[in-house]
C-alpha positions as CSV (number, residue, x, y, z in Angstrom):
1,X,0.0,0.0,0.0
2,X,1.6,3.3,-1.0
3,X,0.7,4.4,2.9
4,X,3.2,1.9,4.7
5,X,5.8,3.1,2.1
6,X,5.7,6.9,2.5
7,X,5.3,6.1,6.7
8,X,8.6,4.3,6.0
9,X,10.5,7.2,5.0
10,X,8.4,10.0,6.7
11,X,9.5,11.8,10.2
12,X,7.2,11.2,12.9
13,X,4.9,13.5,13.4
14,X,5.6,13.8,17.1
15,X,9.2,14.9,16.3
16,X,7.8,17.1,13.6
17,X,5.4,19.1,16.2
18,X,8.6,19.6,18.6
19,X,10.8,20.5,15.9
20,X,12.0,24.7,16.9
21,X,10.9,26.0,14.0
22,X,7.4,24.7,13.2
23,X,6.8,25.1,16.9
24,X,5.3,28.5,16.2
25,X,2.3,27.1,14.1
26,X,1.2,26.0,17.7
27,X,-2.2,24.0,18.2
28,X,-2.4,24.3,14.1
29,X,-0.2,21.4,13.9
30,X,-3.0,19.1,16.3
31,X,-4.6,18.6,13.0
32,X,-5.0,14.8,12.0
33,X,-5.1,16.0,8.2
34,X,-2.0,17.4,8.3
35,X,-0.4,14.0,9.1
36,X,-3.0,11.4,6.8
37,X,-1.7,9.7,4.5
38,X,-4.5,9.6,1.0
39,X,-4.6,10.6,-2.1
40,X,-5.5,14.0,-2.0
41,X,-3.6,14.4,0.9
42,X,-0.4,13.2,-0.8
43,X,-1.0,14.9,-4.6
44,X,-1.7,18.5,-2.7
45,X,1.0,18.4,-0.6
46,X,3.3,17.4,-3.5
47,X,1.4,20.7,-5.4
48,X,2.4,22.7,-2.4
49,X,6.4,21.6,-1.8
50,X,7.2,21.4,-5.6
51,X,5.3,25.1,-6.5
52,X,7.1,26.4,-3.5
53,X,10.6,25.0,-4.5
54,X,10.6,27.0,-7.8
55,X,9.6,29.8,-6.1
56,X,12.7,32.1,-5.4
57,X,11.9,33.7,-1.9
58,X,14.0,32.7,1.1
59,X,12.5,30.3,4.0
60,X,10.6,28.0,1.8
61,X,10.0,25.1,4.5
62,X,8.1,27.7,6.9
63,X,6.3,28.9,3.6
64,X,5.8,25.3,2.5
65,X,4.7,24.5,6.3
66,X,2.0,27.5,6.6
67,X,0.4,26.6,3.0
68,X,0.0,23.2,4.0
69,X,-1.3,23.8,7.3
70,X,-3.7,26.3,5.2
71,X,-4.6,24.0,2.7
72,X,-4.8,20.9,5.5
73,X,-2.6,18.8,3.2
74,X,0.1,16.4,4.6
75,X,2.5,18.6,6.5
76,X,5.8,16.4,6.3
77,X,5.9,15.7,2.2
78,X,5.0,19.6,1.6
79,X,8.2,20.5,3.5
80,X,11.0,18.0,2.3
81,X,9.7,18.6,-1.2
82,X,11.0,21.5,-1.2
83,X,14.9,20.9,-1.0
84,X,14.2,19.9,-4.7
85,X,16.2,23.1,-5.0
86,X,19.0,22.7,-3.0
87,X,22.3,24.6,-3.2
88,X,23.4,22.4,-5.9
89,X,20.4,21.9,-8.0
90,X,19.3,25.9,-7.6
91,X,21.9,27.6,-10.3
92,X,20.6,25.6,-13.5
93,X,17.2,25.9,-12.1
94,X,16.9,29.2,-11.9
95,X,19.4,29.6,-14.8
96,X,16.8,28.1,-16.7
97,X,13.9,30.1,-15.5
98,X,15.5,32.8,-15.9
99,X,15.9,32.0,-19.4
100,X,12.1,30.9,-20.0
101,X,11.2,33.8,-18.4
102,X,12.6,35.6,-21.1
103,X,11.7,33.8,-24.0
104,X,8.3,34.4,-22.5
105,X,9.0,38.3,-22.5
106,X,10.8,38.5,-25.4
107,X,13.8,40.2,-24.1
108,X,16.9,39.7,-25.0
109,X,19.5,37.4,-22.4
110,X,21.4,39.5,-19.8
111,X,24.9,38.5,-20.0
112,X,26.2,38.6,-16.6
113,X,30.1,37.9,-14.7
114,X,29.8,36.7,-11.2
115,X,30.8,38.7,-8.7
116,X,30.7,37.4,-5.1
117,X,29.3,40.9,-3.7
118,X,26.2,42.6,-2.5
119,X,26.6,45.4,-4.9
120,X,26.5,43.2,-8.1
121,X,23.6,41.2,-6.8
122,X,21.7,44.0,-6.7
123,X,22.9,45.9,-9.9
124,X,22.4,42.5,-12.0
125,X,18.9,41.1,-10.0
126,X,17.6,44.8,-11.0
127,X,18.3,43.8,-14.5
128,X,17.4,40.3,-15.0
129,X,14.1,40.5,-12.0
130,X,11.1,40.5,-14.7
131,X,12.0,37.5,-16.4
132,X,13.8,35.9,-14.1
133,X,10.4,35.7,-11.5
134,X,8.0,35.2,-14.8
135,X,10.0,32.0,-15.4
136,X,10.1,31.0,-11.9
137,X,6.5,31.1,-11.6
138,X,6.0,29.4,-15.0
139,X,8.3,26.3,-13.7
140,X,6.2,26.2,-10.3
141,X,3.0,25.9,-11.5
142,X,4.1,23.5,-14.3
143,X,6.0,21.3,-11.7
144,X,3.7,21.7,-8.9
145,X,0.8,20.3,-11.3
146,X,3.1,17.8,-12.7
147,X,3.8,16.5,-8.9
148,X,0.4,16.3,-8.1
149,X,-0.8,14.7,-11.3
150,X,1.9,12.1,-10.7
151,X,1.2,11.7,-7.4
152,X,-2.6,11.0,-7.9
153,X,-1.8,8.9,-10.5
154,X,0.6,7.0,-8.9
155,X,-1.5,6.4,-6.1
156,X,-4.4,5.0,-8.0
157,X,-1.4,2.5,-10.0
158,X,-0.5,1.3,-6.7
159,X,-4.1,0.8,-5.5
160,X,-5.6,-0.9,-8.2
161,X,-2.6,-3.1,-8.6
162,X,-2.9,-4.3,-4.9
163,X,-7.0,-4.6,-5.7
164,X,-5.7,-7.3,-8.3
165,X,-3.5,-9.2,-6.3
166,X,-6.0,-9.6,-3.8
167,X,-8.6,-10.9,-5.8
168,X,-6.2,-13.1,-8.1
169,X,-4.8,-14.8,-4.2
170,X,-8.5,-15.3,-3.2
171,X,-9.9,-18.1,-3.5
172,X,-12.7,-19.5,-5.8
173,X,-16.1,-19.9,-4.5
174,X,-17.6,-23.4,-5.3
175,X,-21.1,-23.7,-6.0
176,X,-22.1,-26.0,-2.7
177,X,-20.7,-23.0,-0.8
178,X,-23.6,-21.9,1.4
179,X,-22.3,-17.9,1.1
């Protein structure tokens, strides 16, 4: 059952509610939905954590963590989807939003030299922000519907597939059988 394997890999949600940070949620995280495990429960967390990892703004698990609690999806798989971008996957990701972006806009690429310094953040973010958050946004809601359309139908694979293996392992009624 797809249940016992995501509770296999899942935190406990006991450790979850005492963790430092997601303390401040409070009573919020009391909720039994935030910690089921079903198919809508799953595919909208999985919306949440992967539309929130292709967003750039910083502290994505506390965003990912307040959406779900919002949304009453699960809490744990909306969080760690969201180190999809992690410091090594994030520069072609957003490399490659940044280009969408402006293929969508129709501007021209911003050729850019890394500097390591506040000043050139700010002087090349000022010139690249349009496209750069347009393409962002693009990849989110494309992965984030990707993820949950997956997810669902993932879900239903699994389920159906178990249906059949219980009904091929039963075993045939005879006709004297008084049921």
């Amino acid at each position: 059952m797809p249940r016992k394997f995501l509770k296999r890999y899942l935190p406990d949600s006991h450790r979850l509610r005492d963790h430092r940070h997601l303390q401040r949620f409070g009573p919020l995280l009391h909720d039994p939905n935030l910690w089921h495990l079903n198919r809508r429960s799953v595919s909208g967390a999985v919306f949440i954590g992967l539309f929130i990892a292709f967003v750039p703004v910083p502290a994505q698990m506390l965003l990912a963590a307040a959406l779900a609690i919002l949304a009453r999806k699960n809490l744990p798989i909306s969080v760690s989807l969201v180190w999809v971008t992690n410091p090594v996957t994030m520069p072609p990701i957003f490399f490659f939003a940044y280009k969408l972006g402006s293929r969508v806009l129709d501007t021209p690429v911003h050729r850019v030299g890394f500097e390591p310094s506040a000043g050139w953040l700010v002087s090349e973010l000022g010139a690249v922000w349009q496209p750069f958050l347009v393409g962002s946004l693009i990849l989110a809601l494309v992965a984030g519907l990707l993820g949950a359309g997956l997810a669902r139908l993932s879900w239903r694979l699994l389920v159906l597939g178990q249906f059949r293996r219980k009904r091929q392992t039963r075993t045939p009624r005879s006709d004297d059988d008084p049921r």
